[in-house]
N, C-alpha and C positions, 0 to 999 in steps of 0.2 A: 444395528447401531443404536449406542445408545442417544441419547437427547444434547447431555452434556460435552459428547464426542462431535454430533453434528456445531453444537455451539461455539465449540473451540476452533472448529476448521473454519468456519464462518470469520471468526475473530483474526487469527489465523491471513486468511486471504483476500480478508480487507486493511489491515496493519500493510500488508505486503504495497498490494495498490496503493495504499496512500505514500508509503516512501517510494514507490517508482514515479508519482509526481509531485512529489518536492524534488529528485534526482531532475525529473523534467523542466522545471520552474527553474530550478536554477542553472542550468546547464540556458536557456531561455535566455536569464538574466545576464549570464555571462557573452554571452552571441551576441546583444543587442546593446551593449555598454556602447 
């Protein structure tokens, strides 16, 4: 594998992580209104 390839999937599956906790946060915010 190249360098770039490891880079992308890095990028990749922390993009991913961070929209499953704004999805969390507000789903959060909506429950506790």
């Amino acid at each position: 594998m190249k360098t770039y390839e490891i880079f992308m999937i890095v990028i990749g599956s922390c993009s991913l992580l961070i929209s499953l906790l704004i999805l969390v946060v507000e789903v959060i915010k909506t429950v506790f209104k």
